[in-house]
Backbone and ligand atoms as CSV (ligand in chain L), in Angstrom:
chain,resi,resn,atom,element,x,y,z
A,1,UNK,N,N,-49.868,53.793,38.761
A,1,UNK,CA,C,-50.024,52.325,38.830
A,1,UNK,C,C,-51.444,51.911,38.429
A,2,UNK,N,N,-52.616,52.785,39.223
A,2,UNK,CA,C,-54.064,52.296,38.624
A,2,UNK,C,C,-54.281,52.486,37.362
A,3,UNK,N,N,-53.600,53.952,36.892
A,3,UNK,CA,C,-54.357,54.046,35.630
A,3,UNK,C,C,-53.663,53.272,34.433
A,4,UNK,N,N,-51.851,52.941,34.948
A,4,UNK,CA,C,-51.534,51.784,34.041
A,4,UNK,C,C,-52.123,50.424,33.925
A,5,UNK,N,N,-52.374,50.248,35.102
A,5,UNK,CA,C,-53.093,48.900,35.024
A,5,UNK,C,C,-54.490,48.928,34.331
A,6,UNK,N,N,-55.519,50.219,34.268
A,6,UNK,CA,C,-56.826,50.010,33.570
A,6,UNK,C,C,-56.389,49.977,32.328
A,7,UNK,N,N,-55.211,50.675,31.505
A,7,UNK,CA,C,-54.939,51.315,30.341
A,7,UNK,C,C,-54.436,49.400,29.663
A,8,UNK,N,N,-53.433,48.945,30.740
A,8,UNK,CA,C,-53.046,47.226,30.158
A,8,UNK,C,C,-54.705,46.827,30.098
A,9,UNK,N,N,-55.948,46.679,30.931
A,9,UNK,CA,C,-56.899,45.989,31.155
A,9,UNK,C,C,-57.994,46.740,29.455
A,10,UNK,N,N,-57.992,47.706,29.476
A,10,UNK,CA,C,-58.512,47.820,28.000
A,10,UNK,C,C,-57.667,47.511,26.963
A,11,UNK,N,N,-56.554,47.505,26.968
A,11,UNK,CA,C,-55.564,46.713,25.629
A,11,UNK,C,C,-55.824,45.392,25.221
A,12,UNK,N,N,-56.147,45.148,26.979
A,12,UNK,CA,C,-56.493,43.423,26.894
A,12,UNK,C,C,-57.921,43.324,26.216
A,13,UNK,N,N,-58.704,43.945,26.555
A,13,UNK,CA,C,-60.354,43.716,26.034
A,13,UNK,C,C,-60.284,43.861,24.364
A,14,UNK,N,N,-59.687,45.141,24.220
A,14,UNK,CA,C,-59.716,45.158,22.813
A,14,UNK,C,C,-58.991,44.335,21.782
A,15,UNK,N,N,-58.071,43.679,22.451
A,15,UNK,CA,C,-57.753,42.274,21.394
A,15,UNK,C,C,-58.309,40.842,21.706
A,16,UNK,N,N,-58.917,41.602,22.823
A,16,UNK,CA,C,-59.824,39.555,22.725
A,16,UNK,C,C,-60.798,39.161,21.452
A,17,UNK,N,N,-60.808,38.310,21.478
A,17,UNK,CA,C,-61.312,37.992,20.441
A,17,UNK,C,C,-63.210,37.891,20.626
A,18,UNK,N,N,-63.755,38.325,19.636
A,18,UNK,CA,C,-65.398,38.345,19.853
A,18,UNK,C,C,-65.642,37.226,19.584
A,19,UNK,N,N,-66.916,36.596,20.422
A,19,UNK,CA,C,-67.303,35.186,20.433
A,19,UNK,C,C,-67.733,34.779,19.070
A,20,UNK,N,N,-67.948,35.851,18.188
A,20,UNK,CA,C,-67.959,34.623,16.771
A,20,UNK,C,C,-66.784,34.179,16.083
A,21,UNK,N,N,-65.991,34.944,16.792
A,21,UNK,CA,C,-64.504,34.657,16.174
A,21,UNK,C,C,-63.846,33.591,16.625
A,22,UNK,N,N,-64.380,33.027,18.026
A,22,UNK,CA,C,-63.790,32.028,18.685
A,22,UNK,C,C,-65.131,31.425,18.063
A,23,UNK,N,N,-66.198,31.203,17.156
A,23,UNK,CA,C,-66.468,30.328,16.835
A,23,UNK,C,C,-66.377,29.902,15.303
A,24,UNK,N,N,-65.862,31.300,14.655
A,24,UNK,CA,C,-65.378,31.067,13.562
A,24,UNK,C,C,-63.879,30.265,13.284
A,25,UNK,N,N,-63.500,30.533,14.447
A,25,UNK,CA,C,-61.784,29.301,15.059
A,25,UNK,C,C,-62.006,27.983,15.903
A,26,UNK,N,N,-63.355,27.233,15.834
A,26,UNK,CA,C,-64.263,26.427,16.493
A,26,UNK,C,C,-63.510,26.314,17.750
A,27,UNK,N,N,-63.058,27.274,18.541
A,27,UNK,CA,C,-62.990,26.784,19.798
A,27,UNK,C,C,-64.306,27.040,20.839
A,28,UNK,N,N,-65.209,27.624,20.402
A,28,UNK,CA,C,-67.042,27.224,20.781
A,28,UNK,C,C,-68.038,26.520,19.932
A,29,UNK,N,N,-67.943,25.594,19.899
A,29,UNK,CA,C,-69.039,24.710,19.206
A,29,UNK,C,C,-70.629,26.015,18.383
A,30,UNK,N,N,-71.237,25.409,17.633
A,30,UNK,CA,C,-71.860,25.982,16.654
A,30,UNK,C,C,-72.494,25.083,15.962
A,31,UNK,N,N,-74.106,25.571,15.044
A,31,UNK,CA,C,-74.656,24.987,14.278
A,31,UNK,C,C,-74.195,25.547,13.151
A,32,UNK,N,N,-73.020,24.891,12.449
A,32,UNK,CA,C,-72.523,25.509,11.100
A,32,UNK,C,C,-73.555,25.449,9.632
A,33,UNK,N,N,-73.660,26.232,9.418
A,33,UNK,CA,C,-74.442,26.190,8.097
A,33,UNK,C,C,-73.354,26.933,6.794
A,34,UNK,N,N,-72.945,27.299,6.622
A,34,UNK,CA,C,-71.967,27.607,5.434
A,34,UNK,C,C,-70.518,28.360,5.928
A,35,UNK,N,N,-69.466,28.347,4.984
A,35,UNK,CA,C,-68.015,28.882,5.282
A,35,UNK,C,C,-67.361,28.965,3.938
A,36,UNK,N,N,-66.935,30.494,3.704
A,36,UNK,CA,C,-65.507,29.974,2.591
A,36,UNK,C,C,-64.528,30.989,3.121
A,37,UNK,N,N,-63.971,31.203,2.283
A,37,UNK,CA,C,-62.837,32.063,3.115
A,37,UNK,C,C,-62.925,33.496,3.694
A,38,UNK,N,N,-63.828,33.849,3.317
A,38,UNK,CA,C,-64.322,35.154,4.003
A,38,UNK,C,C,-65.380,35.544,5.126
A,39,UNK,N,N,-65.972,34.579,4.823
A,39,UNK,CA,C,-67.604,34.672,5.817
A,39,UNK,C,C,-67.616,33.216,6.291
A,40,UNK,N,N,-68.951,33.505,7.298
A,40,UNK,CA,C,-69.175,32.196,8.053
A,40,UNK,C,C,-70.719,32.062,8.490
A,41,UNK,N,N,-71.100,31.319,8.158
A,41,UNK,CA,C,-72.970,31.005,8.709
A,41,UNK,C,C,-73.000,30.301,9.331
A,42,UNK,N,N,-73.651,30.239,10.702
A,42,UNK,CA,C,-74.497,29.730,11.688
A,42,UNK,C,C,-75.881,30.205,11.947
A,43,UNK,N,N,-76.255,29.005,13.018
A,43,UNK,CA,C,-77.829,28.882,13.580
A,43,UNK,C,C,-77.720,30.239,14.847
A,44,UNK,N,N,-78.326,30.954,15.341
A,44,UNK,CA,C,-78.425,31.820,16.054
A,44,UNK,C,C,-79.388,30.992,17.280
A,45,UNK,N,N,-78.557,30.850,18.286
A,45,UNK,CA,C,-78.813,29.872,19.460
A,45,UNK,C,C,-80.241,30.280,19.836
A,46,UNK,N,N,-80.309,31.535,20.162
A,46,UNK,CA,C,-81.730,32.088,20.755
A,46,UNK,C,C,-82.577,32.508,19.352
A,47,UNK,N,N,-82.995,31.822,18.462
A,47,UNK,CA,C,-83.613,31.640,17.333
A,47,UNK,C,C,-85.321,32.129,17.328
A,48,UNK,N,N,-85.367,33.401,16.189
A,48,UNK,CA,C,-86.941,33.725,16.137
A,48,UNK,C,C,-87.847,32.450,15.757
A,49,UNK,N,N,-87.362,31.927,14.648
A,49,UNK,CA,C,-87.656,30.745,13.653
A,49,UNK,C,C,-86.808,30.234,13.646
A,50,UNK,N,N,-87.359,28.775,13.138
A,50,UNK,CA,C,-86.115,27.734,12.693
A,50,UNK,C,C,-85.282,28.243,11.502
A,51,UNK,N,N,-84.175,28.061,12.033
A,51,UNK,CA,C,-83.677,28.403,10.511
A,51,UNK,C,C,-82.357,29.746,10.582
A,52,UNK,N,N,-83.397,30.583,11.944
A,52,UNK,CA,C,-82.922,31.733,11.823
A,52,UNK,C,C,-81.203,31.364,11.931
A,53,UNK,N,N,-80.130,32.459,10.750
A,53,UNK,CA,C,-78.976,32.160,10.579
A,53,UNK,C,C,-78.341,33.416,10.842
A,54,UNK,N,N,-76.757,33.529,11.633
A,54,UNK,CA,C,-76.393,34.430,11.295
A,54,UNK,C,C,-75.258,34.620,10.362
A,55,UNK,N,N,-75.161,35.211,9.403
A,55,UNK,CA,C,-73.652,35.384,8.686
A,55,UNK,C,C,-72.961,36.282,9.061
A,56,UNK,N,N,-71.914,36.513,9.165
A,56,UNK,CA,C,-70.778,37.064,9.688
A,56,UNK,C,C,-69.378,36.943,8.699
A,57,UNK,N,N,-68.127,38.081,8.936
A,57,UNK,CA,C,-67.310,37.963,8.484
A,57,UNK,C,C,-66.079,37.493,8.687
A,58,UNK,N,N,-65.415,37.474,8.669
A,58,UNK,CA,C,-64.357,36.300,9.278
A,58,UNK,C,C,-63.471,37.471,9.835
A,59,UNK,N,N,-63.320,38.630,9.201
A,59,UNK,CA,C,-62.443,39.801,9.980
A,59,UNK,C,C,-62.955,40.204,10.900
A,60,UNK,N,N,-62.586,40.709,12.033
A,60,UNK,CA,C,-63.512,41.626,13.257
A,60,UNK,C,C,-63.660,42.532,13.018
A,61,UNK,N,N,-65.034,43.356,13.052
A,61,UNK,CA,C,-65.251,44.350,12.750
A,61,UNK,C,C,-66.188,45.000,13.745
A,62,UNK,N,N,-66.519,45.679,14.614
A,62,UNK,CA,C,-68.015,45.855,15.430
A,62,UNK,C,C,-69.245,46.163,14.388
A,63,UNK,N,N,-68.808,47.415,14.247
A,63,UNK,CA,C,-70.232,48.095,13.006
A,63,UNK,C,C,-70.002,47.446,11.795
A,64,UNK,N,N,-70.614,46.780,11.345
A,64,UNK,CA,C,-71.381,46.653,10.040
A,64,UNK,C,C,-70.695,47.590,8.664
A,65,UNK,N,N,-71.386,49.322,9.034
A,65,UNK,CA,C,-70.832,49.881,8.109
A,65,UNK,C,C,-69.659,50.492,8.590
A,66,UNK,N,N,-68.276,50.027,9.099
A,66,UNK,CA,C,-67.121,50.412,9.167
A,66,UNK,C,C,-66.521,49.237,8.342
A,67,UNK,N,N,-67.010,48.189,7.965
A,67,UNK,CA,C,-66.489,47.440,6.781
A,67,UNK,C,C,-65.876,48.086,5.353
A,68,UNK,N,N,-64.885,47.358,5.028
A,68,UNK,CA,C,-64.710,47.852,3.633
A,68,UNK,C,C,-65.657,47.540,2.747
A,69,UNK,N,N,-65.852,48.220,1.583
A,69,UNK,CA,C,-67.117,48.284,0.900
A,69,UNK,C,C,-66.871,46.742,0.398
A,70,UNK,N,N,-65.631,46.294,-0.011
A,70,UNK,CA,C,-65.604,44.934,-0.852
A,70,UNK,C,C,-65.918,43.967,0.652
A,71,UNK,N,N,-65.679,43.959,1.445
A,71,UNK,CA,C,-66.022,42.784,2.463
A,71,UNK,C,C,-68.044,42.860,2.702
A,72,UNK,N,N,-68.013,44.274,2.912
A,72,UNK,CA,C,-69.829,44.680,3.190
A,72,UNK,C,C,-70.775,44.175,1.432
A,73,UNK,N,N,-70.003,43.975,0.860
A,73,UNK,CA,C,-70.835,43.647,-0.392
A,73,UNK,C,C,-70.698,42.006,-0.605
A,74,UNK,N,N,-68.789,41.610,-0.525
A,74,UNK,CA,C,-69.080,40.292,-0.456
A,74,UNK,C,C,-70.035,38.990,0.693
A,75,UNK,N,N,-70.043,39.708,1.936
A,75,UNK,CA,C,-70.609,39.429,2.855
A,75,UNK,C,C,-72.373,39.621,2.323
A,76,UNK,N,N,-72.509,40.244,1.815
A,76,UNK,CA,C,-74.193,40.393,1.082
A,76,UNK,C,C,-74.271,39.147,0.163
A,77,UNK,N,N,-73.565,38.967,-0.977
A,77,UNK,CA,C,-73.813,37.914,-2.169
A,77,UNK,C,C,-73.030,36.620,-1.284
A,78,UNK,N,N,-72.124,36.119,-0.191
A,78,UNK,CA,C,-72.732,34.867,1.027
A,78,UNK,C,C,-74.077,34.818,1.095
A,79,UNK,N,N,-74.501,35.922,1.589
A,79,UNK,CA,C,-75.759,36.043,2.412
A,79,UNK,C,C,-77.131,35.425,1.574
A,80,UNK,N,N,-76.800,35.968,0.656
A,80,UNK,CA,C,-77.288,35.517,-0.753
A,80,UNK,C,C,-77.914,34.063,-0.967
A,81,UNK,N,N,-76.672,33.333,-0.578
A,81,UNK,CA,C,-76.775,32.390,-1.044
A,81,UNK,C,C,-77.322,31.228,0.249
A,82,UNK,N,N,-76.709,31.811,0.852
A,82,UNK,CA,C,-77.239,31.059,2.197
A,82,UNK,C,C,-78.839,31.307,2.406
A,83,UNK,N,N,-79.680,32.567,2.817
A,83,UNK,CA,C,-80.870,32.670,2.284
A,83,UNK,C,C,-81.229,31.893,1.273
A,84,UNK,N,N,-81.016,31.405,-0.324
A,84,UNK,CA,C,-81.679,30.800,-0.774
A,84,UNK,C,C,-82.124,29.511,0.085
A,85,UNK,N,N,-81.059,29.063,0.789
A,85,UNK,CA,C,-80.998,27.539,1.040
A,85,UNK,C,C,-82.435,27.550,2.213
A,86,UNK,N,N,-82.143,28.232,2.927
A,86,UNK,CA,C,-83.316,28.856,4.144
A,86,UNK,C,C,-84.572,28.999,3.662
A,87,UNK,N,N,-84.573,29.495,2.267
A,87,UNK,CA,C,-86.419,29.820,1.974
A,87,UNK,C,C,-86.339,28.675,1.138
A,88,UNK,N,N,-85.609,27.542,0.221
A,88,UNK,CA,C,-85.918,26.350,0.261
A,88,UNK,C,C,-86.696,25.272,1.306
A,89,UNK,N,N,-85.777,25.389,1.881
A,89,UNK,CA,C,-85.993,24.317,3.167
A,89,UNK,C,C,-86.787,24.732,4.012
A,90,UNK,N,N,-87.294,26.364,4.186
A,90,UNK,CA,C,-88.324,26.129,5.039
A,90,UNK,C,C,-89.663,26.780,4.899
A,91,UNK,N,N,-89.455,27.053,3.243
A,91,UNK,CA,C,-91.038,27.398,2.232
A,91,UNK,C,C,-91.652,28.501,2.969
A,92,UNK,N,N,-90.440,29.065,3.591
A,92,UNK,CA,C,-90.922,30.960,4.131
A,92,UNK,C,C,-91.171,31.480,2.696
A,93,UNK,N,N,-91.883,32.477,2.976
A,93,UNK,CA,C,-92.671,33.783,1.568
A,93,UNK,C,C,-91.012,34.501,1.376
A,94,UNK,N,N,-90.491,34.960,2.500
A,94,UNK,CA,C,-89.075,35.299,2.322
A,94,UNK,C,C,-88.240,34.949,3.933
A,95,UNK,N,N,-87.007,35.668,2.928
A,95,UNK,CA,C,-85.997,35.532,4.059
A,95,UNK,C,C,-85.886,36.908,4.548
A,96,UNK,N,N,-86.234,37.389,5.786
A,96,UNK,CA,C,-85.930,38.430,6.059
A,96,UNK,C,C,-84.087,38.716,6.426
A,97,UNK,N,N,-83.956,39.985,6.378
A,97,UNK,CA,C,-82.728,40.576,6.424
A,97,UNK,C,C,-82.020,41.208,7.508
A,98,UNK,N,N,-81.738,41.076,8.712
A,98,UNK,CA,C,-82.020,42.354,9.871
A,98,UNK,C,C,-80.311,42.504,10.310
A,99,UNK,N,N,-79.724,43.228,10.500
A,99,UNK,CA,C,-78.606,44.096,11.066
A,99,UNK,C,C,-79.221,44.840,12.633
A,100,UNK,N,N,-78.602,44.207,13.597
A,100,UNK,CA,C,-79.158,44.914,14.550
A,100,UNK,C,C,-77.324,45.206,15.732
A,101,UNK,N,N,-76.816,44.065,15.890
A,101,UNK,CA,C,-75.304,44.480,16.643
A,101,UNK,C,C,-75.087,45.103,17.851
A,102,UNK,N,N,-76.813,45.041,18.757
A,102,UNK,CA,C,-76.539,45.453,20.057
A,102,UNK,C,C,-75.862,44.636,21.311
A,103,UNK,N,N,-75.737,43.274,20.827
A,103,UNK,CA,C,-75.215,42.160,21.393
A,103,UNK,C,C,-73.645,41.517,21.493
A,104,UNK,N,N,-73.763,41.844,20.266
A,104,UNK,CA,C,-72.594,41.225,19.626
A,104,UNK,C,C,-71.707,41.970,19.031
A,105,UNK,N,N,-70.476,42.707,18.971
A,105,UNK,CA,C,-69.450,43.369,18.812
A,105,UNK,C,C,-68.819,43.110,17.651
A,106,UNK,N,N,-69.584,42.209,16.874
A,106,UNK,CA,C,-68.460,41.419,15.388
A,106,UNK,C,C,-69.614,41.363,14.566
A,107,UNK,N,N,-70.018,42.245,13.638
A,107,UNK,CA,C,-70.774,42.579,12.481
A,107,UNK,C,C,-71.019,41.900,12.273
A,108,UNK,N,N,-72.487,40.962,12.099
A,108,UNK,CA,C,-73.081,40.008,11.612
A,108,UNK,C,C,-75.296,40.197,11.309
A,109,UNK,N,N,-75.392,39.401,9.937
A,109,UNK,CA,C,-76.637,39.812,9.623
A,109,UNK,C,C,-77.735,38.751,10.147
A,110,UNK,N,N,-78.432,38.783,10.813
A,110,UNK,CA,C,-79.440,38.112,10.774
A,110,UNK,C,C,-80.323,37.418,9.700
A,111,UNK,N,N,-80.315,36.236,9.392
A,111,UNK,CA,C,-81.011,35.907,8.336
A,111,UNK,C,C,-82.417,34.972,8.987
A,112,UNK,N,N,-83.919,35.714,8.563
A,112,UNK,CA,C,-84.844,34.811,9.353
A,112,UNK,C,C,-85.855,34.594,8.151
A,113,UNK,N,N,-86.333,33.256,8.777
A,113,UNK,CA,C,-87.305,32.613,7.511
A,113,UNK,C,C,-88.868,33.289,7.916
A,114,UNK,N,N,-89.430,34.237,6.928
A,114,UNK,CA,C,-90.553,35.306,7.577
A,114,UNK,C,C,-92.043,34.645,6.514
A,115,UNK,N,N,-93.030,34.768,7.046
A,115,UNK,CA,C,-94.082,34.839,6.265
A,115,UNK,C,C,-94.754,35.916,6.883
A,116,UNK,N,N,-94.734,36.701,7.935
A,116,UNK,CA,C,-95.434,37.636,7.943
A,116,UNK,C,C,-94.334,38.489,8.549
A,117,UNK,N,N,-94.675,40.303,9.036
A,117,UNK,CA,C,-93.918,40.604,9.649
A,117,UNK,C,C,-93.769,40.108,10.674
A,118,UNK,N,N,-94.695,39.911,11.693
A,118,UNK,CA,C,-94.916,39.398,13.300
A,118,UNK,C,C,-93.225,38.667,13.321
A,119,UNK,N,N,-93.041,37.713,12.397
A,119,UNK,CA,C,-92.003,36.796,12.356
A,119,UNK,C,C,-90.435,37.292,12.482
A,120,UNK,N,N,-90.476,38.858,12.387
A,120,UNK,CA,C,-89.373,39.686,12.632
A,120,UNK,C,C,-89.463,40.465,13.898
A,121,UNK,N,N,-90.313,39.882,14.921
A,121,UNK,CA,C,-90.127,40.704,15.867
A,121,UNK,C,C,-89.308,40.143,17.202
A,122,UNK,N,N,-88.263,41.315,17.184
A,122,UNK,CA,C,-87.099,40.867,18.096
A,122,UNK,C,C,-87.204,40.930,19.440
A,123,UNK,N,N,-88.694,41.415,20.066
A,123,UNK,CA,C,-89.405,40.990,20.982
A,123,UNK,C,C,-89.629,40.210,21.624
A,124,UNK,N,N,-90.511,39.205,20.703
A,124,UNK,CA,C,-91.000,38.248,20.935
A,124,UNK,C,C,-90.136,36.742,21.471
A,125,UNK,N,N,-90.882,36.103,22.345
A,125,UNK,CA,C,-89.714,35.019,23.218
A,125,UNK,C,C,-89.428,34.402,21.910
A,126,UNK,N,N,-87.798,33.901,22.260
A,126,UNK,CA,C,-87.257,32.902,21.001
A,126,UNK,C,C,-87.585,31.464,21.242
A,127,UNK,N,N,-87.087,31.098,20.609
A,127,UNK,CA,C,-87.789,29.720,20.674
A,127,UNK,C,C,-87.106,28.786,21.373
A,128,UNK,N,N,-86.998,27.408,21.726
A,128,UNK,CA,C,-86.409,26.971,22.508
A,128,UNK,C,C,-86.192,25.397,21.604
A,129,UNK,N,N,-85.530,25.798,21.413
A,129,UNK,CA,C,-85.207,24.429,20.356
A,129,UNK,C,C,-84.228,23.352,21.035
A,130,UNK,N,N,-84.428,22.475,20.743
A,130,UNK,CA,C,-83.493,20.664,21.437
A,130,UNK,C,C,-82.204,20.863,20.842
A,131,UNK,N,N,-81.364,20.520,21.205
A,131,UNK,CA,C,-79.814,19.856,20.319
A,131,UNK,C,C,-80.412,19.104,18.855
A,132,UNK,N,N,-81.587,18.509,19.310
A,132,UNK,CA,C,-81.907,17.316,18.172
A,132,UNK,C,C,-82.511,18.438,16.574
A,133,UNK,N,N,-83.402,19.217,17.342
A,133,UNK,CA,C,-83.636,19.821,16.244
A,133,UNK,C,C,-82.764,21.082,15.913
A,134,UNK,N,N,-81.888,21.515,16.950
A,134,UNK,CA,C,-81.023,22.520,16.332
A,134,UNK,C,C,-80.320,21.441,15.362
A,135,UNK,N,N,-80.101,20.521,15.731
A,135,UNK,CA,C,-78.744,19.208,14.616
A,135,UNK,C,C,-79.831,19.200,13.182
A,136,UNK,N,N,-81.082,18.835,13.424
A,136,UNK,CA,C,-82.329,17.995,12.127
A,136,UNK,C,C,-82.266,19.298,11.053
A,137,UNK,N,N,-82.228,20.681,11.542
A,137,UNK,CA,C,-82.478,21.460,10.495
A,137,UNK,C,C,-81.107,22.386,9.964
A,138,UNK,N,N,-80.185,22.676,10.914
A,138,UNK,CA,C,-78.481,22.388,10.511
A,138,UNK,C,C,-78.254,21.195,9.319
A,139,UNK,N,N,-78.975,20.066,9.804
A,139,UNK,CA,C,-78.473,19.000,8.387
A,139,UNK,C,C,-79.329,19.211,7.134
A,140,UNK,N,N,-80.511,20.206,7.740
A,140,UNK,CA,C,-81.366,20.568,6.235
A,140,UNK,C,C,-80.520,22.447,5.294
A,141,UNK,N,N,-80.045,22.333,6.253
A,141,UNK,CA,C,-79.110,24.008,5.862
A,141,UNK,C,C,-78.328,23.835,5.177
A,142,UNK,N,N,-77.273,23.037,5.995
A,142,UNK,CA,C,-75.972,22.890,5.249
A,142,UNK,C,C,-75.160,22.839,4.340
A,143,UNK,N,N,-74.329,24.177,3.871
A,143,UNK,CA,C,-74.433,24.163,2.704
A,143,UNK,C,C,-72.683,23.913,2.233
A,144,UNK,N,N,-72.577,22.380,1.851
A,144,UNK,CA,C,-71.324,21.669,1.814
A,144,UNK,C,C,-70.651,22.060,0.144
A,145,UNK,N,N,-69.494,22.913,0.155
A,145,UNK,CA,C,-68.473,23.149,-1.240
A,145,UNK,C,C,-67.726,22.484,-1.045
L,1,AMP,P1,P,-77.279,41.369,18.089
L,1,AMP,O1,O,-75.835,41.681,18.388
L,1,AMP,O2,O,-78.217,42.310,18.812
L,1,AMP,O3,O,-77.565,41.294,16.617
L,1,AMP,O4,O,-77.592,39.932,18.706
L,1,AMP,C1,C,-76.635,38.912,18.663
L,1,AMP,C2,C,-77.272,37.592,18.302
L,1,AMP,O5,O,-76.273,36.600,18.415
L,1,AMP,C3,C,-78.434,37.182,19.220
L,1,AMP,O6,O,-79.565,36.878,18.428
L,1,AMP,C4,C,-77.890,35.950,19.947
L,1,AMP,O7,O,-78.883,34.967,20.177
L,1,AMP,C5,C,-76.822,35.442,18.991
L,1,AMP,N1,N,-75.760,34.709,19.664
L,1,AMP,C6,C,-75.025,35.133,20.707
L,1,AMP,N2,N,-74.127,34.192,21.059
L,1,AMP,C7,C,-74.305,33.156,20.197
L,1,AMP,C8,C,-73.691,31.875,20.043
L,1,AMP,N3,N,-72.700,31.463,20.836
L,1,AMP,N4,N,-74.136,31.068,19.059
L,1,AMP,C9,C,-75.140,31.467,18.242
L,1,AMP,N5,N,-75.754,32.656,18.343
L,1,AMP,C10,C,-75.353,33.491,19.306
């Protein structure tokens, strides 16, 4: 009886859905910054920099590299493009790149607006940004097809 019941209780975990997925299905609100049918960009709530975005894939995946090579490459040229919009709008030297997935269970890249390294350190307190300015620089991101 116990060990059926733990064996139903991990069946259950492993098809819940990971929270970017319930925000890639907006049933959790989000600072959307880009979407097409494969991938999805948002603001990363606990943010190094303004700006900082994460892209993600619309399939669940945990690791990164357990992706198929065509999703792990198309998910790069998104990324692509979304970064441009980021070192536009916020006249960073670059966009840094970071894969880290100790948090979050659904493969997604960090995209941060860097002028030095210091600006990649995942250390350092995040920032604490308003609704107003998570909304002011979401409407400078946004990247509408
Ligand atoms: P990691 O899995 O280590 O790459 O970290 C996950 C990242 O996702 C962290 O930077 C979190 O701040 C971010 N994050 C977690 N939940 C949300 C959310 N609901 N909306 C936006 N960003 C989130």
């Amino acid at each position: 009886m116990c060990a059926k019941n733990t064996k139903l209780k991990l069946l259950t975990f492993r098809n819940m859905a990971s929270i970017f997925t319930r925000i890639i299905n907006g049933e959790i609100p989000c600072y959307k910054i880009a979407e097409d049918d494969n991938y999805f960009a948002f603001l990363d709530i606990n943010p190094l920099a303004k700006g900082h975005t994460l892209v993600v894939p619309k399939i669940e995946e945990d690791y990164i590299f357990d992706l198929s090579d065509e999703t792990l490459a198309g998910m790069m040229v998104f990324a692509k493009k979304v970064a441009a919009r980021i070192k536009e709008v916020t006249a960073c030297k670059r966009v840094a790149v970071v894969v880290l997935g100790m948090e979050v269970p659904h493969a997604h890249i960090h995209l941060i607006p860097m002028n030095s390294e210091a600006d990649v350190d995942f250390k350092k307190a995040k920032l604490e940004l308003t609704k107003e300015e998570f909304l002011e620089i979401t409407s400078r991101l946004q990247i509408v097809e």
